[in-house]
VOPA-927761 format. One record per atom (N, C-alpha, C): x, y, z; residue number from 1; residue in one letter; atom name; chain. Coordinates in steps of 0.2 Angstrom, whole numbers. Example, Ala and Ser with C-alpha at 12.3 -4.5 7.8 and 13.67 -1.06 7.14 Angstrom:
REM residues 2
     x     y     z num residuo atomo cadena
    66   -28    39   1       A     N      A
    62   -22    39   1       A    CA      A
    66   -16    39   1       A     C      A
    64   -11    35   2       S     N      A
    68    -5    36   2       S    CA      A
    64     0    39   2       S     C      A
END
This chain:
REM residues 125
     x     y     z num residuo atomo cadena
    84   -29    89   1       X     N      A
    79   -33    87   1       X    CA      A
    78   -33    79   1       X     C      A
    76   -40    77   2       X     N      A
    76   -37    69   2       X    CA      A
    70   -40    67   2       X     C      A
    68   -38    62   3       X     N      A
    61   -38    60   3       X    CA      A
    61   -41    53   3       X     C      A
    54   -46    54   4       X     N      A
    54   -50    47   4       X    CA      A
    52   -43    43   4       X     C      A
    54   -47    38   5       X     N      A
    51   -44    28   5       X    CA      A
    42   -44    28   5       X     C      A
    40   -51    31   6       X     N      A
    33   -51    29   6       X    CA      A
    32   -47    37   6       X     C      A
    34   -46    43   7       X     N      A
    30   -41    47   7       X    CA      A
    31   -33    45   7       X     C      A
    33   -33    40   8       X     N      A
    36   -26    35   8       X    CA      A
    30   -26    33   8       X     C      A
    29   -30    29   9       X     N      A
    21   -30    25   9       X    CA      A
    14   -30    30   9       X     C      A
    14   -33    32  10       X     N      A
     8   -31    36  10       X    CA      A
     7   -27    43  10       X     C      A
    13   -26    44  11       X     N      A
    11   -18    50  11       X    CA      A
    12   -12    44  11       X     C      A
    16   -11    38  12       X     N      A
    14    -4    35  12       X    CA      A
    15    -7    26  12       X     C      A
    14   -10    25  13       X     N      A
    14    -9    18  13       X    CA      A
     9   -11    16  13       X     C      A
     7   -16    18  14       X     N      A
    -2   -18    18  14       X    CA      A
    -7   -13    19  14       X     C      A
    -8   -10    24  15       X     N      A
   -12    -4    28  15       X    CA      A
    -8     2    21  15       X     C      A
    -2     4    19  16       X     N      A
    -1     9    14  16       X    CA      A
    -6     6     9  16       X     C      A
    -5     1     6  17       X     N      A
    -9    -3    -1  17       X    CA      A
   -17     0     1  17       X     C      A
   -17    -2     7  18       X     N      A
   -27    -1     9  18       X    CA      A
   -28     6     6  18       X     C      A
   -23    11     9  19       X     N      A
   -24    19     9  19       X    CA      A
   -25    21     3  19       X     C      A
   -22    17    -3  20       X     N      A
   -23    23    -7  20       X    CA      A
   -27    17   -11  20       X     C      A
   -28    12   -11  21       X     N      A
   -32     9   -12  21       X    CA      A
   -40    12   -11  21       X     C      A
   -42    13    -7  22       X     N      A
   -47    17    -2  22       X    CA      A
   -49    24    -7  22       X     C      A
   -44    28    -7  23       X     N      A
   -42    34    -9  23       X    CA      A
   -44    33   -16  23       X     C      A
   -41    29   -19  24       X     N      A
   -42    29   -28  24       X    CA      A
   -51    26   -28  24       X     C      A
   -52    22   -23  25       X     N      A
   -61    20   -25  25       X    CA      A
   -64    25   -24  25       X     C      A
   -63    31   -19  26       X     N      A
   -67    35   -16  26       X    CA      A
   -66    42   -23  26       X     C      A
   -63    44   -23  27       X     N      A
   -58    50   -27  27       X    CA      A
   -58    47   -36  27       X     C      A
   -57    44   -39  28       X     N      A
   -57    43   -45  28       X    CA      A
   -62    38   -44  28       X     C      A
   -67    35   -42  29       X     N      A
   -71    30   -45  29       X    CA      A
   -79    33   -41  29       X     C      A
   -77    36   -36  30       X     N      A
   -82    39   -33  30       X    CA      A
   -89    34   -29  30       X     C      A
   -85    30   -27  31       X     N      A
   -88    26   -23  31       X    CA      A
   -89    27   -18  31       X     C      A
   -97    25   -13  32       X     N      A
   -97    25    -7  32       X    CA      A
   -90    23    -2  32       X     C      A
   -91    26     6  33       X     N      A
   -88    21    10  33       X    CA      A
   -89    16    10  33       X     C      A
   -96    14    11  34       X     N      A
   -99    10    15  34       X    CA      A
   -98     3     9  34       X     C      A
   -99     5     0  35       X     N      A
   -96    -1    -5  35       X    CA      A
   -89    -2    -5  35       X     C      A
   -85     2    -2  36       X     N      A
   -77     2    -2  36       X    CA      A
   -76    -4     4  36       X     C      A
   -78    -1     9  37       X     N      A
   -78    -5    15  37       X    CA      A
   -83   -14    14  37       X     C      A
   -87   -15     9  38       X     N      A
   -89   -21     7  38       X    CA      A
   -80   -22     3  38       X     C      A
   -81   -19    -4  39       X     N      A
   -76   -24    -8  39       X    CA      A
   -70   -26    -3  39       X     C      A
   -65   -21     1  40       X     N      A
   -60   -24     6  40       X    CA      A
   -60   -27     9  40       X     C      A
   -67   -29    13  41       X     N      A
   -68   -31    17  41       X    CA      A
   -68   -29    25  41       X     C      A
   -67   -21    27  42       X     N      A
   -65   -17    30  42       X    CA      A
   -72   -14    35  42       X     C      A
   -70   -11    40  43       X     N      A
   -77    -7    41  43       X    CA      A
   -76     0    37  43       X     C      A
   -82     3    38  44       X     N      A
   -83    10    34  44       X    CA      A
   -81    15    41  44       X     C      A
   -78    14    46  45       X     N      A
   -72    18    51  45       X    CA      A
   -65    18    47  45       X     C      A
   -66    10    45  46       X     N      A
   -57    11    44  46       X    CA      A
   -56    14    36  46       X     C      A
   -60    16    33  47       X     N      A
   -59    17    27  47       X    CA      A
   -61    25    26  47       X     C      A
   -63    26    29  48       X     N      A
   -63    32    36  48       X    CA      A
   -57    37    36  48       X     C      A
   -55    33    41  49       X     N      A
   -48    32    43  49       X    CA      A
   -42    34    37  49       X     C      A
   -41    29    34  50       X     N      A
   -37    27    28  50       X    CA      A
   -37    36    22  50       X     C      A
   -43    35    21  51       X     N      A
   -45    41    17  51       X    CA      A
   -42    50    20  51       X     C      A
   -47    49    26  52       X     N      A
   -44    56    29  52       X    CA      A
   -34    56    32  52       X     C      A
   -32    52    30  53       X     N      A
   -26    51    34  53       X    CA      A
   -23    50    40  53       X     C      A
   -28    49    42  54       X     N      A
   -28    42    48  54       X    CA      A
   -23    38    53  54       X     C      A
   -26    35    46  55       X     N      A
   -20    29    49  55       X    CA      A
   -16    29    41  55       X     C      A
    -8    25    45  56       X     N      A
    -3    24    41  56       X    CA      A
    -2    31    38  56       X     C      A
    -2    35    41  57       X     N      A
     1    43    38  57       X    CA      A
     7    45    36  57       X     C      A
    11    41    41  58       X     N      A
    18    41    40  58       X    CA      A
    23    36    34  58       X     C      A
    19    34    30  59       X     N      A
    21    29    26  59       X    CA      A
    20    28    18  59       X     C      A
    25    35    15  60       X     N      A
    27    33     8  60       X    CA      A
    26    30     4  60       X     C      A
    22    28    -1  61       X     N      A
    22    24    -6  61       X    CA      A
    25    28   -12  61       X     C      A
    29    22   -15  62       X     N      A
    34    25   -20  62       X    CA      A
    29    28   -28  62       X     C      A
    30    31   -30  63       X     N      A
    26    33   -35  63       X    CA      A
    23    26   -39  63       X     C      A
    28    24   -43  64       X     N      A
    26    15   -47  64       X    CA      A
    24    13   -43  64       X     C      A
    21    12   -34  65       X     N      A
    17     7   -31  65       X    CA      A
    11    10   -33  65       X     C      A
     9    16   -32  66       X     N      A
     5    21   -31  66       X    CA      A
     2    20   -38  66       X     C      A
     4    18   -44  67       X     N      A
     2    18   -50  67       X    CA      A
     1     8   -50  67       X     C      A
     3     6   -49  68       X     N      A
     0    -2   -50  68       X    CA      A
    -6     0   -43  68       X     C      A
    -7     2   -41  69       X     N      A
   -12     1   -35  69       X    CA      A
   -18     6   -41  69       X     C      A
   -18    11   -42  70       X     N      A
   -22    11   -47  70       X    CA      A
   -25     8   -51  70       X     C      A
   -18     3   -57  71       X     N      A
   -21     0   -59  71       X    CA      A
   -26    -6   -57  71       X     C      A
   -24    -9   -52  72       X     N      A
   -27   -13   -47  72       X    CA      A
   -36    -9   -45  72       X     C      A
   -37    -4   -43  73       X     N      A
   -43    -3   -45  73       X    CA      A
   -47    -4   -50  73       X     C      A
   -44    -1   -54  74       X     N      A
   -46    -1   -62  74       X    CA      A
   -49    -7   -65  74       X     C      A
   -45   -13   -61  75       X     N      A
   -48   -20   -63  75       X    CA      A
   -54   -21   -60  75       X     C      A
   -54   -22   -53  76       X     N      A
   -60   -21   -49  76       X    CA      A
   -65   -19   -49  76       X     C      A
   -64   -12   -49  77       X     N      A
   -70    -9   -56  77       X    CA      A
   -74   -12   -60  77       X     C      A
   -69   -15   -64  78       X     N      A
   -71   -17   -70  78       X    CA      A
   -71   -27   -71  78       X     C      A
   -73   -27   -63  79       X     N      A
   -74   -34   -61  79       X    CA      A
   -70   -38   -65  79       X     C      A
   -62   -38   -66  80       X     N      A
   -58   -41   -68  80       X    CA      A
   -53   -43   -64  80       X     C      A
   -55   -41   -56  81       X     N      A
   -49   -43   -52  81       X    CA      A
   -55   -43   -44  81       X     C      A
   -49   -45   -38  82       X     N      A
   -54   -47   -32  82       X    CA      A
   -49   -42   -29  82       X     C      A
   -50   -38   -24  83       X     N      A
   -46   -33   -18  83       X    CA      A
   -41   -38   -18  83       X     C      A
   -41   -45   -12  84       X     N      A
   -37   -47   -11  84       X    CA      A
   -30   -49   -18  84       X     C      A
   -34   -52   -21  85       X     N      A
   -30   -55   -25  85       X    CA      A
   -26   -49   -28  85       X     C      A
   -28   -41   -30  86       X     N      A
   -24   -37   -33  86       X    CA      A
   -19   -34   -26  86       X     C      A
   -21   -33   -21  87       X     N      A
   -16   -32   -16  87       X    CA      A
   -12   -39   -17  87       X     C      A
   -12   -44   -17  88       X     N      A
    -5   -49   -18  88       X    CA      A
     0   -46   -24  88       X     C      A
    -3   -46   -30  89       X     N      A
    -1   -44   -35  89       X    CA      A
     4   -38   -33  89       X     C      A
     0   -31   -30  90       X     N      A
     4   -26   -30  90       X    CA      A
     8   -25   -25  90       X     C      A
     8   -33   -20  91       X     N      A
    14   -34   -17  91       X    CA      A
    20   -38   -19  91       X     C      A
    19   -42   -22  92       X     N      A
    25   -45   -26  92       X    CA      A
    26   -39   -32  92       X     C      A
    24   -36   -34  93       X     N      A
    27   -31   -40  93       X    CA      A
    32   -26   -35  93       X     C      A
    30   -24   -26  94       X     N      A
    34   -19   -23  94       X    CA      A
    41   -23   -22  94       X     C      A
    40   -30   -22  95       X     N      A
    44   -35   -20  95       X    CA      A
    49   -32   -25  95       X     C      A
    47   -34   -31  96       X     N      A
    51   -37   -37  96       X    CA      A
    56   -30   -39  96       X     C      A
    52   -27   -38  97       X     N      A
    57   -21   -40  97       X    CA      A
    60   -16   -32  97       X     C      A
    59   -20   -29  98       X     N      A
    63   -15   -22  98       X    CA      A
    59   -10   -20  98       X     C      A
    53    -9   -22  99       X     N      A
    48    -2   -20  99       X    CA      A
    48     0   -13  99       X     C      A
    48    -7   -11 100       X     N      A
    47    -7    -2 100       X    CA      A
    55    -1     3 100       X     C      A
    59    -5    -3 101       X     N      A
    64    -1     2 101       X    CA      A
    63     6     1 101       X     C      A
    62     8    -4 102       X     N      A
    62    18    -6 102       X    CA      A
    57    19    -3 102       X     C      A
    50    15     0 103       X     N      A
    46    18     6 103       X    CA      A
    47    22    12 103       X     C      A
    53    19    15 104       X     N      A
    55    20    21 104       X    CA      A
    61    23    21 104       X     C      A
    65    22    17 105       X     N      A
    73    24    16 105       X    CA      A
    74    30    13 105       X     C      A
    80    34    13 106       X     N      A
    82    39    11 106       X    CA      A
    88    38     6 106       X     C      A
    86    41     1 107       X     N      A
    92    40    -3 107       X    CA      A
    96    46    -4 107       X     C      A
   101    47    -3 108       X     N      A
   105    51    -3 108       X    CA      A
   111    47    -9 108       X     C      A
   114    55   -15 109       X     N      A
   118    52   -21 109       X    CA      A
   118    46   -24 109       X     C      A
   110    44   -25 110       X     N      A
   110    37   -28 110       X    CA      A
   110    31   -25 110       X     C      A
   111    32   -16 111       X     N      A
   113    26    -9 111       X    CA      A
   106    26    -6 111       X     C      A
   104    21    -4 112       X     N      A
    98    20     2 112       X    CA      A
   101    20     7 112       X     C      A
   100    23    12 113       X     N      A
   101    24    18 113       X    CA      A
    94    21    22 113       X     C      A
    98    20    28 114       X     N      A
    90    17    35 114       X    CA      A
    87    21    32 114       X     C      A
    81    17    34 115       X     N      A
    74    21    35 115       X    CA      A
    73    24    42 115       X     C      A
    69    30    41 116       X     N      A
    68    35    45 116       X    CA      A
    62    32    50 116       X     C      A
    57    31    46 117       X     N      A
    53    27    48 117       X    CA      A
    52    19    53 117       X     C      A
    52    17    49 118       X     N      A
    55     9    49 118       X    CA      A
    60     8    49 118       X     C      A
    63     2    53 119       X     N      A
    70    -1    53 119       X    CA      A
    68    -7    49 119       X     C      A
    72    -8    42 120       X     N      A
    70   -13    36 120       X    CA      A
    77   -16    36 120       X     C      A
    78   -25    37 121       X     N      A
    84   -28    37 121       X    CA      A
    86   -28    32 121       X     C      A
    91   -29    31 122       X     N      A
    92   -29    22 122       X    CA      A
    93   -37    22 122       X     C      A
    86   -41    16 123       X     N      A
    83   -44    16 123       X    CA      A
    80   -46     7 123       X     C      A
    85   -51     3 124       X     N      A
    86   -50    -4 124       X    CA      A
    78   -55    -2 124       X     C      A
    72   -51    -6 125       X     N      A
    67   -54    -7 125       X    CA      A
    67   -57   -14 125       X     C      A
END
């Protein structure tokens, strides 16, 4: 069976974005659930969830995602950016630079190998 690129995205890259997105409002910005779960538009379970590690446990974000996902709060924060529209942002920047595959995949002497995780088609985004 082969699976789209954009069902890649929102069964675990999206839900990963949410995670540390969640993580970084609660932890560096010290925000409630309850205002975490208004900005995403989530409940204050799933953010819950997300934080305690929950959900999407199993799923790597590469360091640079992890670092645009911060700075994507940082705007919000700072009322310069909207949730959704910086998760777009910091999904075309995993695009652009191949972030997604080093999520799942294992590299071995400088090679990606399958993902351990997820089966990802090799799909020139």
């Amino acid at each position: 069976m082969h699976t789209l690129p954009q069902e890649i995205e929102v069964w675990y890259i999206i839900p990963a974005i949410r995670r540390e997105m969640s993580m970084c409002f609660s932890k560096e910005h010290k925000i409630s659930y309850d205002n975490i779960a208004l900005m995403m538009g989530l409940t204050k379970a799933a953010i819950s969830q997300y934080i305690a590690g929950k959900r999407v446990e199993k799923i790597r974000m590469h360091p640079k995602a992890i670092e645009e996902v911060k700075n994507s709060c940082n705007r919000v924060v700072k009322n310069k950016g909207n949730v959704t529209k910086e998760i777009l942002k910091v999904l075309e920047i995993i695009k652009k630079k191949k972030l997604h595959c080093e999520m799942c995949g294992e590299m071995i002497d400088g090679v990606l190998h399958d993902c351990k995780e997820v089966k990802i088609p090799e799909v020139v985004i």
